[in-house]
N, C-alpha and C positions, 0 to 999 in steps of 0.2 A: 504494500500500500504506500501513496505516495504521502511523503514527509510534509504538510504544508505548515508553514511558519510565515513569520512577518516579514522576510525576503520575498516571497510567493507571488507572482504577478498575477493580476485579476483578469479575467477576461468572463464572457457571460453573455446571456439572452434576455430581453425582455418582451414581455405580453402577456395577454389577459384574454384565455388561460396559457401557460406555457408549459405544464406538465408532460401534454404529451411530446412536446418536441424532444426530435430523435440527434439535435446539432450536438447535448452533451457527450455522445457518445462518442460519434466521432472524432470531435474535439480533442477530447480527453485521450483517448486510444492513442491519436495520434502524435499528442501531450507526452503521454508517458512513452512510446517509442522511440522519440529524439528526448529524453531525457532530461527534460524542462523546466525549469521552476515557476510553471504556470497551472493554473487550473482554472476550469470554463466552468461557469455555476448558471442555473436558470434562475432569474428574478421577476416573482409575479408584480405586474404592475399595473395600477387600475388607472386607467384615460386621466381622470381630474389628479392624478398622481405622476403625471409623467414627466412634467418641469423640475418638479422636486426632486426627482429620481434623476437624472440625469445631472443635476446641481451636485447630488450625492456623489455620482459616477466621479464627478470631479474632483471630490474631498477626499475621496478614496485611491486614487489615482489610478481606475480602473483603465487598462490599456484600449481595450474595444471592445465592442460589442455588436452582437446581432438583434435585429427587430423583424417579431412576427405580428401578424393581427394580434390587437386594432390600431395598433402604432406607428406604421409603416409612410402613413400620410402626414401625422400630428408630428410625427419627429423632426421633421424638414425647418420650420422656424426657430427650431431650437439649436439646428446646427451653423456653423457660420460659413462651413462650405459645402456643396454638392455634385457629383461629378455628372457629365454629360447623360452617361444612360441613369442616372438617377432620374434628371430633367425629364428625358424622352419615358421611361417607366413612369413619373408621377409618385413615385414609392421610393423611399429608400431601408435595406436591409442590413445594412452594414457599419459600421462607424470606428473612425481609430480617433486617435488625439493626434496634433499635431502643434506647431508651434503659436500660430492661430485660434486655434480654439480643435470642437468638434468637426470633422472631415466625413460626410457619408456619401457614400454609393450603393448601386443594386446588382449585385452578382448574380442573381436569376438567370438574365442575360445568358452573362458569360458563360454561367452552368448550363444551361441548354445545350450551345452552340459546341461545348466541349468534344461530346460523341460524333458529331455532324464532320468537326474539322479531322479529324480521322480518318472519313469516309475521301475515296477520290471522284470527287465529281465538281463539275464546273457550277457552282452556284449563277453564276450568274444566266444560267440557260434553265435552272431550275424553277418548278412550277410547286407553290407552298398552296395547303390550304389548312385553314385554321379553323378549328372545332371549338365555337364559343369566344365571347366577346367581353370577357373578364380581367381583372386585373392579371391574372397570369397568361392571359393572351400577350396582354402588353408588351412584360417580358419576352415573351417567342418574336414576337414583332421588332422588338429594337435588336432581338440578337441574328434576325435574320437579313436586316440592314445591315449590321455590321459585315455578316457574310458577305453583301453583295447581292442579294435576290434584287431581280429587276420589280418585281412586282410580286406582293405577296395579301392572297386571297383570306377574307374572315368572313364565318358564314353563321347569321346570329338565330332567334328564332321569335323576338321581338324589336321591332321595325323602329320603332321610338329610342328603345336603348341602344339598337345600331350606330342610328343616326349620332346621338350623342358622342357615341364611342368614337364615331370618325372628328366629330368635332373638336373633342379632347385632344386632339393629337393637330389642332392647329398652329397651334405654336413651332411645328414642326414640321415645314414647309416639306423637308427632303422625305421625311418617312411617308406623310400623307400623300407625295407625287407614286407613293409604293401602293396605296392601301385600295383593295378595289373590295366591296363590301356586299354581300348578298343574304339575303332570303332562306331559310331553309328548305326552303322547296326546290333550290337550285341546286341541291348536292349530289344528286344522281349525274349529273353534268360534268361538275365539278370535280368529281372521285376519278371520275376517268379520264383526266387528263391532269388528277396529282401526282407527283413525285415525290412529293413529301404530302404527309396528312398527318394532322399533328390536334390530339384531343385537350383541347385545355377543361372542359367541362367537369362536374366531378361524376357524371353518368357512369357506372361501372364500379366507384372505390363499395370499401366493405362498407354497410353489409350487403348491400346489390351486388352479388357478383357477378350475375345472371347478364345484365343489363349492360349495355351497350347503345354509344352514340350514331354509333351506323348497324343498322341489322344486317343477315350476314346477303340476303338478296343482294342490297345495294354494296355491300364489300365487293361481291364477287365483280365488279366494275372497276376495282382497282388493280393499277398494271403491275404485274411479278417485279418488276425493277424499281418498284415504288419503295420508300422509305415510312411506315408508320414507327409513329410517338406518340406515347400517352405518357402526359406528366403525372399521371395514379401511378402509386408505387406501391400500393398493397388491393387489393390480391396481386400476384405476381407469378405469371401475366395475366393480363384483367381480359376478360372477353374480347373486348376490343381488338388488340395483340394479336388472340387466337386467332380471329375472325382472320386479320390481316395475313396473318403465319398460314392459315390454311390455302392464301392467294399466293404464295412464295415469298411475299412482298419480306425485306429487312425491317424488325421491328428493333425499339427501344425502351425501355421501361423507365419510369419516372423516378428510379433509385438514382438512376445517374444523374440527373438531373439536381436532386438533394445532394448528392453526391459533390459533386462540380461545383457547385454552389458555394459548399461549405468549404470547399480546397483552394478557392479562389479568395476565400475571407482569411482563412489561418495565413496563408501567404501574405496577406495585406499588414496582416498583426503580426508574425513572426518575421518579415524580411527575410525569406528562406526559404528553399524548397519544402516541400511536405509530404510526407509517407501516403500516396495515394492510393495503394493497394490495402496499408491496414486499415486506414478508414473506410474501403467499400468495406471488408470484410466485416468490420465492427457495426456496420449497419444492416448485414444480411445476418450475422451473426442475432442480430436485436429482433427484426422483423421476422426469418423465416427458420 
């Protein structure tokens, strides 16, 4: 067990509720593998409590921190600076100290796009469609600019919060010249000429296991050389997956994603490479 003392750097999560997040684990694993005199703690923290808390974070001289709901919006005035895809996500997940003040970002992004750049394919010839018009859309959306997608397809299933969704992202001239927006009645269309199809919804997680954003009819319309991703990472693999797995199509599970996420945050806060194989295994070790 590891020794902590008042040498001990702090690092940590907050939100409300935070128990079940799975970033302790990782963290920590990856903590105690390089040998660190750090440890990651989860902090419940309630909305009308979040100024305070973050006041404290400084008293404390906690090094960073991650944010999950409901904080991810609220924490933004609190910080003094933000990085680009935080801007373009609307959220920020991330936060280190700096000599300024607080410094956040959204590794979402980053995490997404981790598995993709692996793959050898010419993004920019590639055809996305996006399952769901949520904040974790968001994420898939600025990380699939970053690739280089010429245009990348969201297909919602109410017409009002579309429209909003596309509006949000005015401020951001370059992604919005990307963003082409439709109907869910237009997905049978759609499937068959994705190359990526990418579930942000939560259709499919426990306890629906059953359940799936595309039924397997309309799968059967998506091309063998297709890429699906579904950001659900429990069950593992969710319907969804299968559906795609039974077309030949390359799938990806949402582990990587949490995965990626969190490897791109320790790096931020340790200045360091990071043990990226024991932290998947410490979260499949957790989950399955």
């Amino acid at each position: 067990m590891q020794l902590i003392t008042g040498q001990t750097k702090l690092l940590g999560i907050i939100g409300n509720p935070v128990e079940h997040s799975l970033s302790p684990v990782m963290h920590n694993a990856a903590i105690a593998h390089l040998g660190l005199d750090y440890i990651y703690v989860p902090f419940p923290v309630k909305q009308a409590d979040l100024e305070t808390a973050i006041a404290g974070f400084k008293a404390v001289n906690l090094k960073g921190f991650n944010i999950t709901i409901p904080h991810k919006q609220a924490i933004i005035p609190l910080l003094s600076e933000i990085t680009d895809d935080a801007i373009n996500i609307g959220a920020v997940n991330t936060v280190w100290r700096t000599a300024s003040g607080w410094k956040g970002t959204n590794t979402d992004a980053e995490g997404f796009v981790a598995p993709l750049k692996n793959m050898s394919r010419d993004w920019t010839q590639i055809t996305p469609v996006i399952l769901g018009n949520g904040g974790a859309a968001r994420a898939v959306i600025a990380g699939l600019a970053n690739l280089g997608c010429s245009e990348i397809h969201v297909v919602g299933r109410n017409p009002d919060k579309l429209a909003r969704f596309y509006q949000s992202w005015s401020h951001t001239p370059n992604i919005t010249s990307l963003l082409k927006i439709h109907n869910w009645d237009n997905l049978a269309s759609l499937i068959s000429a994705a190359d990526l199809l990418v579930n942000t919804t939560p259709v499919g997680m426990s306890p629906h296991t059953d359940a799936s954003p595309v039924d397997a009819d309309l799968m059967q319309k998506l091309k063998k050389s297709a890429i699906a991703y579904d950001l659900i990472y429990t069950p593992n693999p969710t319907q969804f997956l299968k559906l795609a797995q039974a077309q030949g199509a390359t799938t990806i599970d949402g582990l990587e994603m949490l995965l990626q996420q969190g490897v791109a945050a320790l790096k931020i806060w340790l200045q360091q490479p990071v043990p990226v194989e024991v932290m998947r295994n410490s979260l499949r070790d957790c989950l399955y």
